[in-house]
TORNU-684098 format. One record per residue: residue in one letter; y, x, z of N, C-alpha, C in turn. Coordinates in steps of 0.05 Angstrom, whole numbers. Atoms other than C-alpha are relative to their C-alpha. Last residue first. Layout:
TORNU-684098
("A", (Y, X, Z), (Y, X, Z), (Y, X, Z))
...
***
This chain:
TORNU-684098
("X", (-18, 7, -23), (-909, 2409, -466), (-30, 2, 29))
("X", (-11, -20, -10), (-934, 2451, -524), (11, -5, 32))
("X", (26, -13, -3), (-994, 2401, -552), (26, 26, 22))
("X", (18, 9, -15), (-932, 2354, -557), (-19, 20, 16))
("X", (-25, 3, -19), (-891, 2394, -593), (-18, -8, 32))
("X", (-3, -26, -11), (-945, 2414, -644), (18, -3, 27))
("X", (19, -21, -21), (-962, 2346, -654), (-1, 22, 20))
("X", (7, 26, -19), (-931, 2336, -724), (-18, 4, 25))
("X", (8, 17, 7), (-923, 2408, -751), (0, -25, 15))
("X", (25, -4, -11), (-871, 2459, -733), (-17, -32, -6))
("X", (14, 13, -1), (-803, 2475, -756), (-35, 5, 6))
("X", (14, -2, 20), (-765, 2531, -730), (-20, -28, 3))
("X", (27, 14, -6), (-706, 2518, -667), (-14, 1, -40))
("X", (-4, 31, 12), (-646, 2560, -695), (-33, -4, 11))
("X", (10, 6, -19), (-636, 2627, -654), (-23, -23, -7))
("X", (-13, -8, -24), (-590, 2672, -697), (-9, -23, 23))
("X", (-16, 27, -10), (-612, 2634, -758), (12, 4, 19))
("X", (-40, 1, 11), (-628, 2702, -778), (11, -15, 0))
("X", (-18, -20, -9), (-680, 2707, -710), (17, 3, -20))
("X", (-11, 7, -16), (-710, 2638, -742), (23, 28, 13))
("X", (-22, 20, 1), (-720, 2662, -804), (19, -6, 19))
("X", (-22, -16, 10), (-759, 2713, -772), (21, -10, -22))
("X", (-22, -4, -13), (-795, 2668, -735), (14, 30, -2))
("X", (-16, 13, -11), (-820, 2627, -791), (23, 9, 22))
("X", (-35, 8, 14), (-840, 2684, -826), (17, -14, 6))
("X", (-22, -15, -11), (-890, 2703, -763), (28, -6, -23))
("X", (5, -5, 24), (-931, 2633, -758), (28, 17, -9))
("X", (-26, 6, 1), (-962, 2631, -694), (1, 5, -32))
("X", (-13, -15, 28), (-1017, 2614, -665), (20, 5, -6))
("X", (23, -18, 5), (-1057, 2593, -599), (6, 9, -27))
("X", (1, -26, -25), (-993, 2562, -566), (-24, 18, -10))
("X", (-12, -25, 16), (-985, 2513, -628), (5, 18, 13))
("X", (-14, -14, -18), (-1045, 2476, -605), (19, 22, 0))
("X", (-21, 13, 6), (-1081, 2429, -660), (19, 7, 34))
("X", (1, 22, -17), (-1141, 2460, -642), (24, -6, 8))
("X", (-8, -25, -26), (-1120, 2522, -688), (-4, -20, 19))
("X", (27, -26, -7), (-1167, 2487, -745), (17, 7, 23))
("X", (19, 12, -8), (-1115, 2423, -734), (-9, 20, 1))
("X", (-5, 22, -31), (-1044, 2463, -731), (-28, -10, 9))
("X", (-9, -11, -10), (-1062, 2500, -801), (-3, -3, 41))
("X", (36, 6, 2), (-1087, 2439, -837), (2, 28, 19))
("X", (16, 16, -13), (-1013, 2421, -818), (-25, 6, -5))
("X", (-10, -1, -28), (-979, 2477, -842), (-10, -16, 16))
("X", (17, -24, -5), (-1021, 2480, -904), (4, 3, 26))
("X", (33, -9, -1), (-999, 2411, -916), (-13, 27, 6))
("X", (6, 21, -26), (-925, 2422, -901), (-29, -5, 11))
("X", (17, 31, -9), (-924, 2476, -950), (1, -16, 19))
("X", (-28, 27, -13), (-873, 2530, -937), (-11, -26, -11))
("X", (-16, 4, -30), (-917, 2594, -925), (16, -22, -2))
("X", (15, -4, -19), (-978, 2573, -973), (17, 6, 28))
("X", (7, 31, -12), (-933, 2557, -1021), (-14, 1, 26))
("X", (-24, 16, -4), (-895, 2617, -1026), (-12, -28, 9))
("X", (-9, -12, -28), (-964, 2667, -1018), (27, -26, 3))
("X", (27, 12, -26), (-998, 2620, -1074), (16, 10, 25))
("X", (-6, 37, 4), (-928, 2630, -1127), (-27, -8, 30))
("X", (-26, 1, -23), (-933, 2710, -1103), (3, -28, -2))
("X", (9, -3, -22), (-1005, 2710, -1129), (26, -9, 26))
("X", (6, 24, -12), (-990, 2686, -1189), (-4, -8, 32))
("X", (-8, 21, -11), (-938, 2728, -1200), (-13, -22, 11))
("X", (0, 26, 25), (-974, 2777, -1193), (9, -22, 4))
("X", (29, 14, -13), (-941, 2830, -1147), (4, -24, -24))
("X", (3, 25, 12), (-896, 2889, -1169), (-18, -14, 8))
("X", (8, 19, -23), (-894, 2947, -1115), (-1, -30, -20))
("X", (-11, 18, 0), (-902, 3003, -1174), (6, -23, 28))
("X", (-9, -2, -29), (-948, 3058, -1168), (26, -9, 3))
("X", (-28, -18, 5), (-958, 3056, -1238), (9, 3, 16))
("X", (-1, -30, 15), (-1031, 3041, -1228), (21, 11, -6))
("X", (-9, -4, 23), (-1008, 2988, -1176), (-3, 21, -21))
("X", (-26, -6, 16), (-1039, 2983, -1116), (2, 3, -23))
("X", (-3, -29, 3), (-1091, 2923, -1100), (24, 23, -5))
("X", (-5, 0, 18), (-1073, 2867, -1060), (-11, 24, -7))
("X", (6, -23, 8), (-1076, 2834, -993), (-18, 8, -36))
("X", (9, 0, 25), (-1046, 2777, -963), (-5, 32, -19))
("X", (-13, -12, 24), (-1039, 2794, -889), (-8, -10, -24))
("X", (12, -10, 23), (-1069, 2759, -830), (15, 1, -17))
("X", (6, 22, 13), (-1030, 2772, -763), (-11, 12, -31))
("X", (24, -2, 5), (-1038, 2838, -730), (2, -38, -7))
("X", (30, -20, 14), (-981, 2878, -746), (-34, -19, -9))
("X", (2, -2, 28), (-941, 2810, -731), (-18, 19, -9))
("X", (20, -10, -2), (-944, 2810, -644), (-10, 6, -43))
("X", (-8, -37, 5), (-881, 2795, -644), (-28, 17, -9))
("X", (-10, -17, 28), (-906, 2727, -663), (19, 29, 2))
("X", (-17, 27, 27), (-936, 2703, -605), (9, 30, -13))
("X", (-23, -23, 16), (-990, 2741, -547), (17, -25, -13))
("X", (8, -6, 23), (-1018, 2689, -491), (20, 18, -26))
("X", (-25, 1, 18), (-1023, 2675, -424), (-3, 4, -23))
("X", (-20, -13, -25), (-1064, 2657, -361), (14, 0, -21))
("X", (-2, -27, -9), (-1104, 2610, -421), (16, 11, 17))
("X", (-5, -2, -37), (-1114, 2533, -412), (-6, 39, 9))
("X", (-34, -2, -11), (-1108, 2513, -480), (3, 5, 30))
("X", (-28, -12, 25), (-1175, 2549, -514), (38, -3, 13))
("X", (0, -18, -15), (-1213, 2526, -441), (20, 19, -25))
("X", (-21, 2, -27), (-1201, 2455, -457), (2, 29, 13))
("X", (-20, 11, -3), (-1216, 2458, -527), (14, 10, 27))
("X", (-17, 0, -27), (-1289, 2482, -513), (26, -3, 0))
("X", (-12, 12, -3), (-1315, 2463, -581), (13, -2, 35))
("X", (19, 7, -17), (-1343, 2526, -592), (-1, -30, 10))
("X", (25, 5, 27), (-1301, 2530, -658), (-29, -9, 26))
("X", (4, 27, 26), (-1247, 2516, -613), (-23, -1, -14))
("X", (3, 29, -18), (-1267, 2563, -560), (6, -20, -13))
("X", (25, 8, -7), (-1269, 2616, -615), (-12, -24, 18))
("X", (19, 17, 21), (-1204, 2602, -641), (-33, -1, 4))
("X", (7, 25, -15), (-1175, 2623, -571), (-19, -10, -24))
("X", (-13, 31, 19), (-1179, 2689, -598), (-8, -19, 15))
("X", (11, 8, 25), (-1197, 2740, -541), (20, -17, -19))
("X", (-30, -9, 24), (-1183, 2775, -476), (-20, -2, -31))
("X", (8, -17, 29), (-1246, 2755, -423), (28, -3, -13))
("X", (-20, 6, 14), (-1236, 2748, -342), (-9, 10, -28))
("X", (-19, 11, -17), (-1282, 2742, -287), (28, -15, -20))
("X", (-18, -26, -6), (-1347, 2759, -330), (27, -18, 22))
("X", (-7, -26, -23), (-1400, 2721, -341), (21, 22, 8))
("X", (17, 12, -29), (-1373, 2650, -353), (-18, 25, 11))
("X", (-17, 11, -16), (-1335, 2674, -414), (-10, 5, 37))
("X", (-16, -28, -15), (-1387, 2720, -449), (12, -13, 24))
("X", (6, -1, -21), (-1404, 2647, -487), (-8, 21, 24))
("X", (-1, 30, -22), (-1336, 2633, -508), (-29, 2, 18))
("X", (-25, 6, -18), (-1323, 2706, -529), (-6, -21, 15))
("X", (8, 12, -34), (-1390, 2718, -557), (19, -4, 8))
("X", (12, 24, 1), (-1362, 2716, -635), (-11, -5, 15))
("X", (-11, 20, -2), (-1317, 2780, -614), (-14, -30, -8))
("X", (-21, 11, 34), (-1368, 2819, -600), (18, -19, 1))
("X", (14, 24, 12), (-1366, 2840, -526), (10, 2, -30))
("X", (1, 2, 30), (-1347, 2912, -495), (-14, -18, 1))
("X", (29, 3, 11), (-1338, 2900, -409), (4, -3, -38))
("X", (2, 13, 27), (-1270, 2927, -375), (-31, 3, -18))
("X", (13, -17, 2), (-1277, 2938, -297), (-10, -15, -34))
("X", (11, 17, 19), (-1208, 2929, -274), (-33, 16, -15))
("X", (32, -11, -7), (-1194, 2985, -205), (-17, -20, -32))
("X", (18, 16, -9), (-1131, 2941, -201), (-35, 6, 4))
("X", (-13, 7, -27), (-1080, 3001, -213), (-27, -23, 20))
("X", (13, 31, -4), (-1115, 3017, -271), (4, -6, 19))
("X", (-6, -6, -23), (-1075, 3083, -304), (-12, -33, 3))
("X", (-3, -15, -16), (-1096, 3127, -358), (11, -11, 23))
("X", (-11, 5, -23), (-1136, 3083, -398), (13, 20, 13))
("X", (-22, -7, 4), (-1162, 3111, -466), (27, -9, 20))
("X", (-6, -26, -15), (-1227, 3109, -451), (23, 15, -6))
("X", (-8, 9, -32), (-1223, 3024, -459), (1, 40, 11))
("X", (21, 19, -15), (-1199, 3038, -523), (1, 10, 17))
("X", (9, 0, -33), (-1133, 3054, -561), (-37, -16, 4))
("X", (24, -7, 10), (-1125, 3041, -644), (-12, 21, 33))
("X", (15, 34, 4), (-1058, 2997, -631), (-29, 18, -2))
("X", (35, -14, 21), (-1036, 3076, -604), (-5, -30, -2))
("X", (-6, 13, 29), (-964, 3049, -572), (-24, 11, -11))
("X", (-1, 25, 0), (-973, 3066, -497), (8, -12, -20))
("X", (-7, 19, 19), (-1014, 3126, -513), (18, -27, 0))
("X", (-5, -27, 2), (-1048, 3143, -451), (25, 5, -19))
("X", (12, -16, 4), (-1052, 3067, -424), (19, 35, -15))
("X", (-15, -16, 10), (-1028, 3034, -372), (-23, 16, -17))
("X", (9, -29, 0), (-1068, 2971, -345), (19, 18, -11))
("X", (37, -11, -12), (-1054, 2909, -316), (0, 23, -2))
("X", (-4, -17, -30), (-979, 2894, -328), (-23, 5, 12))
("X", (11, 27, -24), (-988, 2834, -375), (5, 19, 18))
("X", (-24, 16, -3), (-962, 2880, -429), (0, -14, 28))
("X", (-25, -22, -6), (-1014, 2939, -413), (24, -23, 2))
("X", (2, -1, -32), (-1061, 2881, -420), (25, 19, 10))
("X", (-8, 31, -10), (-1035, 2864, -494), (8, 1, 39))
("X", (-26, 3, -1), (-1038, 2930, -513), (13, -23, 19))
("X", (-3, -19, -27), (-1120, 2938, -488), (36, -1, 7))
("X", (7, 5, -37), (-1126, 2875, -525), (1, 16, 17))
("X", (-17, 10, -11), (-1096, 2908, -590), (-3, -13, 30))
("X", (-25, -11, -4), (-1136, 2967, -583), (16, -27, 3))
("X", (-1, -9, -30), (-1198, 2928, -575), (27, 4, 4))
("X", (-8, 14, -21), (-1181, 2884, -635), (0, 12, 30))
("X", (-25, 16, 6), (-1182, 2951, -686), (7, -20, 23))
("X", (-24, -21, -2), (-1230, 2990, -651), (22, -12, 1))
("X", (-22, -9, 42), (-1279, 2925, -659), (13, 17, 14))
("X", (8, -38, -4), (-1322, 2926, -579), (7, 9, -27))
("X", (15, -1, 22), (-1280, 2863, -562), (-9, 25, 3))
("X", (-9, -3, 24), (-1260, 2855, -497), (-11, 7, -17))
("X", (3, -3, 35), (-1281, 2827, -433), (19, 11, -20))
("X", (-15, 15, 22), (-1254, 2836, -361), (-13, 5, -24))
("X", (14, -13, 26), (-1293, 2848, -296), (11, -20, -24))
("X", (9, 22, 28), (-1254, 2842, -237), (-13, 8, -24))
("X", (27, 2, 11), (-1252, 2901, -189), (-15, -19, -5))
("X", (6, -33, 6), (-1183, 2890, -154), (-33, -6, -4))
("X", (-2, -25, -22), (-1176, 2813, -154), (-7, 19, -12))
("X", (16, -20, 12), (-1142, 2762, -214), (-3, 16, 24))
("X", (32, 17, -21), (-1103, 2714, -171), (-22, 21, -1))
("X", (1, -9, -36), (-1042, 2744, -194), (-24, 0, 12))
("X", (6, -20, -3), (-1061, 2727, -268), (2, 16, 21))
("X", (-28, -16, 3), (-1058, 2660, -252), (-9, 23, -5))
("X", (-22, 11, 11), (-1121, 2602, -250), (28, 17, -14))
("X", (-36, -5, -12), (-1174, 2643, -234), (18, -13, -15))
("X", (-2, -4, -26), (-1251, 2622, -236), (26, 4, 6))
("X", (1, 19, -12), (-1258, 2600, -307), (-3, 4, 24))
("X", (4, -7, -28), (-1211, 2651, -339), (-14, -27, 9))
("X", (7, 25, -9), (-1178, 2665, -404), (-21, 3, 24))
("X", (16, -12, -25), (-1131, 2716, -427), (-9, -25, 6))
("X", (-15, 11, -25), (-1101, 2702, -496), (-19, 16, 20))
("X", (23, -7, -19), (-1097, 2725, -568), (10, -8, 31))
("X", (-18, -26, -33), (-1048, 2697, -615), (-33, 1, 14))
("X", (4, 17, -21), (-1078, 2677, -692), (4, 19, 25))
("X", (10, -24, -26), (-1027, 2700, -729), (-7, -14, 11))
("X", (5, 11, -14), (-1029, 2660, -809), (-1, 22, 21))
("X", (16, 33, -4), (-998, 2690, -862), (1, 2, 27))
("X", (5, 14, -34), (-953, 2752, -881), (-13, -29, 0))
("X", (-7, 35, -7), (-949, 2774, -961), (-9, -2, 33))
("X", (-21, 10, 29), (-964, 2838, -1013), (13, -21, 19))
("X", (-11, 28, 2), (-1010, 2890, -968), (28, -14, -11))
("X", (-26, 3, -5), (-1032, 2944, -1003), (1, -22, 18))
("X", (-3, 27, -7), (-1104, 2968, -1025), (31, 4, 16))
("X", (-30, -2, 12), (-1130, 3031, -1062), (13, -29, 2))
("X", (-11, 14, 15), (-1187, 3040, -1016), (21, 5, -9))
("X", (-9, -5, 15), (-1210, 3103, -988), (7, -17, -20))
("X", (15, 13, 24), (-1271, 3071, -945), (21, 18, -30))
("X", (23, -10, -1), (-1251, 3106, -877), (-16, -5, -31))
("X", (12, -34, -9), (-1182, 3114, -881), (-18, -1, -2))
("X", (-14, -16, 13), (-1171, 3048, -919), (-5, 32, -3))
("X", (27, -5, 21), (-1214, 3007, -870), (14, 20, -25))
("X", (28, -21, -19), (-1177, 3032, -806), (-12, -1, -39))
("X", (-2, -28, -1), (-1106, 3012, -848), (-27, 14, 5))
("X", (3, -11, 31), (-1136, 2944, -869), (4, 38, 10))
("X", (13, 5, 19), (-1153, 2929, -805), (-4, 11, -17))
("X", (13, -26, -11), (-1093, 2958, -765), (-26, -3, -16))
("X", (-5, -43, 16), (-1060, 2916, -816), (-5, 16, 10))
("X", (-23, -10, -8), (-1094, 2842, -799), (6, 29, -11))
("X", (-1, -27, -16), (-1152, 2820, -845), (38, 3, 6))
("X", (22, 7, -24), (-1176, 2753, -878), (8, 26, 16))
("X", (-20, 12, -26), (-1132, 2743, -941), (-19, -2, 14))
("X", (8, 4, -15), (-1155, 2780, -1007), (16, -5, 28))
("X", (-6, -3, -24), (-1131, 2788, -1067), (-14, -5, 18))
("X", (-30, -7, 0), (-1141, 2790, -1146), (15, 4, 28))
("X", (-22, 23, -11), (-1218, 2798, -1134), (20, 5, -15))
("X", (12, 33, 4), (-1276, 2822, -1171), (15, -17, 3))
("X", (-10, 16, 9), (-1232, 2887, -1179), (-9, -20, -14))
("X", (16, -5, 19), (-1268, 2944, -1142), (7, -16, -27))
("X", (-1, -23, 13), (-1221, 2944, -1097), (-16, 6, -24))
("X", (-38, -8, -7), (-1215, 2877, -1073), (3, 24, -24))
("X", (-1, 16, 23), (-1299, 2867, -1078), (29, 2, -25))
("X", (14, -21, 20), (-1299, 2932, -1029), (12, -21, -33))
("X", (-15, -19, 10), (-1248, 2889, -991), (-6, 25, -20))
("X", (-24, 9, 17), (-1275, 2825, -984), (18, 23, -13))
("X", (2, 2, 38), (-1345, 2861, -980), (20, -10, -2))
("X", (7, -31, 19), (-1334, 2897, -906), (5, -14, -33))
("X", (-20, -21, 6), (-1315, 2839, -860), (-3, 21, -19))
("X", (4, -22, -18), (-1381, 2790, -873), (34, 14, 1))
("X", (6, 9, -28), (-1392, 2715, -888), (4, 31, 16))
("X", (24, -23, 3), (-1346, 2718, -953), (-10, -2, 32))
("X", (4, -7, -30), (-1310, 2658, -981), (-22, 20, 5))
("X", (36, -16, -10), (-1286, 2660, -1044), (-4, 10, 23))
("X", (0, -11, -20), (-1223, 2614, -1065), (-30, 8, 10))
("X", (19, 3, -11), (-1203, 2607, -1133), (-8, 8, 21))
("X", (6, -18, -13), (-1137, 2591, -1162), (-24, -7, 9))
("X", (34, 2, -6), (-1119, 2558, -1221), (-2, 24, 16))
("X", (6, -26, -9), (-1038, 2548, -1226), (-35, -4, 12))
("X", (16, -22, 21), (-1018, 2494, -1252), (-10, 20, -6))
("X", (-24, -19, 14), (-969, 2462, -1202), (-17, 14, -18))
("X", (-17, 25, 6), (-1028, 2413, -1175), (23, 14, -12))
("X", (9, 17, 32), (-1071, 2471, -1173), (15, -21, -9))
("X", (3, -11, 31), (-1028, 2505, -1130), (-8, -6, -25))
("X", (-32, 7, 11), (-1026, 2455, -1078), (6, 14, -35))
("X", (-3, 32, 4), (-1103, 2448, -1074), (28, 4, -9))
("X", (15, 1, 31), (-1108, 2531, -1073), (10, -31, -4))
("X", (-27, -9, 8), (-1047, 2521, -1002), (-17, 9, -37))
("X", (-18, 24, 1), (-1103, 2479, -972), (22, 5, -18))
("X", (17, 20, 15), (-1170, 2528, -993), (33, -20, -7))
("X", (-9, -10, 24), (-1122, 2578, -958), (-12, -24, -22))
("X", (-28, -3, 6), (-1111, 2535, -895), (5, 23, -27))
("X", (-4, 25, 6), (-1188, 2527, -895), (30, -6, -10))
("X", (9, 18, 29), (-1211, 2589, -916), (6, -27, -1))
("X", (-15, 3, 10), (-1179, 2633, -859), (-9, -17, -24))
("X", (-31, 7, -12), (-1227, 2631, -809), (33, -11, -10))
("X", (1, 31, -3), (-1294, 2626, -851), (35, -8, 12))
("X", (22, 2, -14), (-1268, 2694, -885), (-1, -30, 12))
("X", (-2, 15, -23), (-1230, 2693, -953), (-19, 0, 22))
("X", (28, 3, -22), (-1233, 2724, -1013), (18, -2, 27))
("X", (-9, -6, -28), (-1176, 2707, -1067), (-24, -7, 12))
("X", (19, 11, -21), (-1187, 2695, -1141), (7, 23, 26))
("X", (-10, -19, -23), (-1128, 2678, -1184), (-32, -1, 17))
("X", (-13, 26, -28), (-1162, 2635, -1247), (10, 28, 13))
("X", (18, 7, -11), (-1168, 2683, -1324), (17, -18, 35))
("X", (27, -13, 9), (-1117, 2735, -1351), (-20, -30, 27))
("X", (-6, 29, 4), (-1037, 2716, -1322), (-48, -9, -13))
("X", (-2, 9, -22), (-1032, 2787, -1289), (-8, -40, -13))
("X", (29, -18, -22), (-1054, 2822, -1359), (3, -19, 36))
("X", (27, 3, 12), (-1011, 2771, -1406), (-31, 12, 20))
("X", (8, 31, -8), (-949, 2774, -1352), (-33, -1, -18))
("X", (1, 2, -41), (-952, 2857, -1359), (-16, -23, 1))
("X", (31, -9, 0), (-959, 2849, -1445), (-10, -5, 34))
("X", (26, 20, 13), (-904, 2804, -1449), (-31, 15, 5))
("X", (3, 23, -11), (-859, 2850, -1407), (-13, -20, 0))
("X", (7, 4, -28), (-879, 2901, -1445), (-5, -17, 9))
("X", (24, 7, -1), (-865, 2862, -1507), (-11, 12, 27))
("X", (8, 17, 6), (-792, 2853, -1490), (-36, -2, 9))
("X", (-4, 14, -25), (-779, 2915, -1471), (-13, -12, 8))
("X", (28, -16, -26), (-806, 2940, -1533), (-8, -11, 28))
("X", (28, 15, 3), (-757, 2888, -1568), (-28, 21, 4))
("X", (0, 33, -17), (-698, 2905, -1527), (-34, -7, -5))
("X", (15, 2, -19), (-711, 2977, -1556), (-7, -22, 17))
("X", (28, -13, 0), (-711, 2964, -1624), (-11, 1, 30))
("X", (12, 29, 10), (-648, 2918, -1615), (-35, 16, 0))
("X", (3, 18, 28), (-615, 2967, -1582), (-13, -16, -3))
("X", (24, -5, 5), (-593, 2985, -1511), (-3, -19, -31))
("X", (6, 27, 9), (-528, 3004, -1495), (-28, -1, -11))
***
């Protein structure tokens, strides 16, 4: 049984923890991609009392030095082959705490309509990141293009093929040339979000096909530091932003518009893992979304 002396240790612990996690606003880095539907789910928060701040960063590398170094309280802009690559190479002491936003990747094409169509010694785009290559090389393997060595390595590239039936002749792009890459090559594997931001719309919904939410590893994560007690505790404040942020309406809708209001170019993976314990249940989706699907 525990005494009164020790209740009130307990006690203050517990008081001391919340006092250190409760210290000053929440601040969360952000890249342009993800800052608007986080910015949306900061607005809610503040209205519940909670001061959060959102810091946008224009590069991959400083959300996570910043992270670690502890300018931030989290960071949301990176999938988990991501974090994992940067981990190994940088030696962070980083976690992830929360699932967000997946933007899906697609195949796109202004000369071929099907992926049938596609001929032997096509020239296909992909990123020249480790991290997104690998998944685009996964992706193709799905589609039935290529085989590779590895058929589970997410950290695959293109000399990691071992079987190309089509002769494919895969070209390294950054991913911010995607939309204009397009038009030389036959076929590029990307985010559609770039043809939105390009405002090409019509070539974002008119991909051969596109990943969805199995695809989870590489949706964006909420990301944390670990715990000096090597603990999995998360601040609460942080866990109050991660809750709103997945069951907002508003976030879900500011969500829908940046993805050019096309719920085929995202997904959102808690939802469909609800859905698989609903044992099937249709998951909500924003105004629109239905539409943009038919």
């Amino acid at each position: 049984m525990m005494t009164k002396t020790m209740q009130w240790v307990a006690a203050a612990v517990l008081s001391l923890s919340a006092s250190a996690w409760a210290a000053g606003p929440l601040k969360v880095g952000v890249s342009a991609v993800t800052a608007p539907s986080l910015e949306a789910a900061a607005q809610e928060a503040r209205r519940q009392g909670l001061d959060v701040q959102v810091v946008e960063f224009s590069d991959w590398t400083a959300p996570n030095a910043a992270l670690n170094a502890g300018d931030l309280d989290a960071n949301f802009f990176q999938h988990l082959p991501f974090l994992g690559n940067a981990i190994e190479k940088a030696g962070y002491q980083l976690r992830p705490v929360g699932v967000g936003l997946l933007t899906n990747i697609g195949v796109f094409s202004r000369k071929y309509t099907s992926l049938s169509a596609i001929p032997e010694g096509a020239t296909v785009s992909v990123y020249d990141d480790v991290t997104n290559q690998g998944r685009h090389l996964l992706f193709l393997q799905k589609l039935g293009l290529i085989e590779l060595k590895d058929p589970s390595n997410r950290f695959s590239t293109i000399h990691d093929i071992a079987h190309n039936p089509k002769k494919l002749k895969l070209i390294e792009i950054p991913g911010p040339q995607l939309a204009r890459a397009l038009a030389d090559v036959d076929m590029a594997v990307g985010a559609p979000l770039y043809f939105v931001a390009a405002g090409q719309l019509d070539v974002a919904s008119s991909g051969l096909a596109y990943s969805g939410a199995e695809d989870v590893q590489y949706a964006i994560h909420f990301v944390a530091r670990k715990n000096a007690n090597g603990s999995d505790a998360v601040d609460p404040r942080l866990q109050q932003l991660i809750d709103i942020y997945q069951n907002s309406d508003v976030v879900r809708q500011k969500i829908f518009e940046t993805q050019g209001r096309d719920a085929r170019l995202y997904s959102l993976p808690w939802l469909n893992e609800a859905k698989q314990g609903q044992g099937g249940a249709a998951t909500a989706q924003p105004a629109g979304a239905q539409r943009a699907n038919q």
